[in-house]
C-alpha positions in Angstrom: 0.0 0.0 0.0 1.2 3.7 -0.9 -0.1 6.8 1.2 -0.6 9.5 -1.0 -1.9 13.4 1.3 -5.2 14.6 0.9 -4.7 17.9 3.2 -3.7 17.1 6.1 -4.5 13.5 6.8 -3.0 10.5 4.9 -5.1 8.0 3.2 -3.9 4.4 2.1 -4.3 3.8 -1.5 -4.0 0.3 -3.2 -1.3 -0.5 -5.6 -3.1 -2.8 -7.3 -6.3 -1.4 -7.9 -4.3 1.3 -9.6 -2.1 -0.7 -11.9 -5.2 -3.0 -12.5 -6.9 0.7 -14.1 -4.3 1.7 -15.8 -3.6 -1.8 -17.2 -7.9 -1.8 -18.3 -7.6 1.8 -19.6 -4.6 0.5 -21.7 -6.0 -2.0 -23.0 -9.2 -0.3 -23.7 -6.6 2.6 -25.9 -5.2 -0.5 -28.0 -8.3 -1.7 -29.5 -9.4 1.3 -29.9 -6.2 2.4 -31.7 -6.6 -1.1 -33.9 -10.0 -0.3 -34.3 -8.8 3.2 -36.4 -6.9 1.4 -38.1 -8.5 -1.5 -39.7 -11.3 1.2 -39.7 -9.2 3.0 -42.2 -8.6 -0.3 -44.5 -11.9 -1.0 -44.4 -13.2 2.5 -45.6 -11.2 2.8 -48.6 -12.1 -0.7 -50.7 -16.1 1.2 -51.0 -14.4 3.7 -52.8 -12.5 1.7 -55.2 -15.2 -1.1 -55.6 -17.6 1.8 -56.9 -15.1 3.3 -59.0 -13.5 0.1 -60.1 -17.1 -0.9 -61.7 -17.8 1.6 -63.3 -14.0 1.1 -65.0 -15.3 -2.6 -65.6 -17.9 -2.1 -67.3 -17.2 0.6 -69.8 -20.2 2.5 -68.6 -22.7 0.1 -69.0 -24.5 -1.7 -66.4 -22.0 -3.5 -64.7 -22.3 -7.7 -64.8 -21.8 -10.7 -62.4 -18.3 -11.4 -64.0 -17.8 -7.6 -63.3 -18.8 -7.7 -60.0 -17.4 -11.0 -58.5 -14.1 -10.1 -60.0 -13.6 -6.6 -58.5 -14.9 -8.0 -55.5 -12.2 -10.5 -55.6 -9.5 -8.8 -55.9 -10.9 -6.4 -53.5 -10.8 -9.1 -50.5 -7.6 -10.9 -51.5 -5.7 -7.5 -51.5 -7.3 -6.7 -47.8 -6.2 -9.9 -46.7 -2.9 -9.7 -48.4 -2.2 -6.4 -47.0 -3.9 -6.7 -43.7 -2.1 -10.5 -42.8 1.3 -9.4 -44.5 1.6 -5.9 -44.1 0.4 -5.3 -41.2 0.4 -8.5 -38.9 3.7 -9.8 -39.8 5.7 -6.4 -40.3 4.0 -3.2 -38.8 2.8 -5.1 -35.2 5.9 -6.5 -34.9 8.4 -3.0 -35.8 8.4 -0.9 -32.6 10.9 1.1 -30.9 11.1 0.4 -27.1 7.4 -0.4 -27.3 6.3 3.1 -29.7 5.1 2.8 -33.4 5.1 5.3 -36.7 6.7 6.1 -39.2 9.1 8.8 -37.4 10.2 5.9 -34.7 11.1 3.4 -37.5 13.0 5.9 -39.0 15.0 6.1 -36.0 15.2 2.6 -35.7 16.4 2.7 -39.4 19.3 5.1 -38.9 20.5 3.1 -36.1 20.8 0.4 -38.4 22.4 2.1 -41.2 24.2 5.2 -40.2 26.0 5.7 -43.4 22.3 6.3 -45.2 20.7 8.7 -42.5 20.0 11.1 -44.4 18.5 9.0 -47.3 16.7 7.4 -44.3 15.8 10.7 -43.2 14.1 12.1 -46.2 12.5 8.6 -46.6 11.4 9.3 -42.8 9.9 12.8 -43.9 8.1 11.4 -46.6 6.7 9.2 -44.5 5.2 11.6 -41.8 4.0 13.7 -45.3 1.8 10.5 -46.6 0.3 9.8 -43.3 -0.4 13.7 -42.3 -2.3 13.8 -46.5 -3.6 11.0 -45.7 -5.0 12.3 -42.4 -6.4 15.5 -44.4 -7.6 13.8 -46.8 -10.0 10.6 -45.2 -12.5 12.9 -43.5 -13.5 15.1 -46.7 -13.6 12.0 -48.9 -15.6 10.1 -46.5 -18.4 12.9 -45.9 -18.1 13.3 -50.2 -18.7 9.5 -50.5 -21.8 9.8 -48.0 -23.3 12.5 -48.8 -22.9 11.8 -53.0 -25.5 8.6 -52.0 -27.9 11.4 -52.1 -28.0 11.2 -55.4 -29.2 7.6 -55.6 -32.4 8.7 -54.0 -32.7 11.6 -56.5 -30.8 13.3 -59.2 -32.6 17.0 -57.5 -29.8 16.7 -54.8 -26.9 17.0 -57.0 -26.2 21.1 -56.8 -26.4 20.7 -53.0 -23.8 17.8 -52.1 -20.7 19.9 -52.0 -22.4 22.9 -49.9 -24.0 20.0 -48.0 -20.5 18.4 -47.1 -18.5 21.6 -46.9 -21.2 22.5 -44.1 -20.7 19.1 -42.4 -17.2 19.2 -42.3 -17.2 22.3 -40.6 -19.4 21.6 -38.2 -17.4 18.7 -37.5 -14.1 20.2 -37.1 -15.7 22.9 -34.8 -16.6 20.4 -32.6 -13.7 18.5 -33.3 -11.7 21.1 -30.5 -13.9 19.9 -27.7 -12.6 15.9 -28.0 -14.9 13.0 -28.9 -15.4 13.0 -24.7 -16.6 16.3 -24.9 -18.8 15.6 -28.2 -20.2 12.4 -26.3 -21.5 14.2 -23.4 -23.7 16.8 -25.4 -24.9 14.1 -28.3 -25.1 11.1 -25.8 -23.4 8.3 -25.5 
């Protein structure tokens, strides 16, 4: 037990409840973080399925053949990329237990410090895709969404990019507050 002081008096605190906690709350931030992730792959094959029919078909109505094939190679290269990529080479790269790009790189120049500062423009290239690629996800995922619109009815088309440009900034101003902040007003 550990006495921590609460004014003037000393109260006992358990050890273990507090480790147990931390060691919850840890685990809760690691599937959460995987959970972004694979949230990420998964997001990105709707995209390409849609536009990868409509390359297909020639701009016909797309077929079976069409479909099962793009859908094929849509699931073997998540697989591929997921098991490969990412469960046999990204899960298993850390530095002293931290991840990204910026931390491989150091890894890397530890390993070859005649290339650093090939390694280090590698590095910064890097940081550049994931930061687009951070820019970039929200706006094409509201596009995407909001585009279905037009499925319902052609009249929506001259309102999907005011539509999504309002969105996003209503998003982003809320964006400041944290998604703790944001659950206590909308709910959980």
């Amino acid at each position: 037990m550990a006495l921590t002081n609460a004014g003037n008096e000393a109260e006992p605190v358990e050890q273990s409840s507090h480790s147990e906690v931390e060691q919850h709350s840890t685990k809760v931030l690691m599937l959460g973080a995987l959970g972004v992730v694979y949230g990420d792959i998964g997001t990105s094959p709707i995209y390409a399925f849609r536009e990868a029919l409509h390359a297909s078909a020639g701009g016909n109505v797309a077929n079976r053949g069409d479909i099962l094939g793009v859908l094929s190679l849509i699931i073997w290269s998540l697989m591929i990329t997921v098991t490969i990529k990412y469960i046999m080479f990204v899960l298993r790269a850390d530095n002293r237990g931290e991840g990204g790009v910026l931390s491989l790189m150091a890894l890397a120049r530890n390993g070859f410090p005649t290339r650093s500062a090939v390694i280090l423009g590698i590095g910064i290239v890097g940081a550049a895709l994931f930061f687009g690629d951070a820019v970039i996800t929200p706006a094409i995922s509201v596009l995407s969404a909001v585009e279905g619109m037009n499925v319902v009815t052609p009249t929506f088309q001259p309102y999907v990019v005011p539509l999504t440009l309002a969105i996003l900034a209503i998003v982003f101003a809320v964006q400041r507050f944290g998604t703790g902040g944001v659950g206590l007003v909308f709910g959980p």
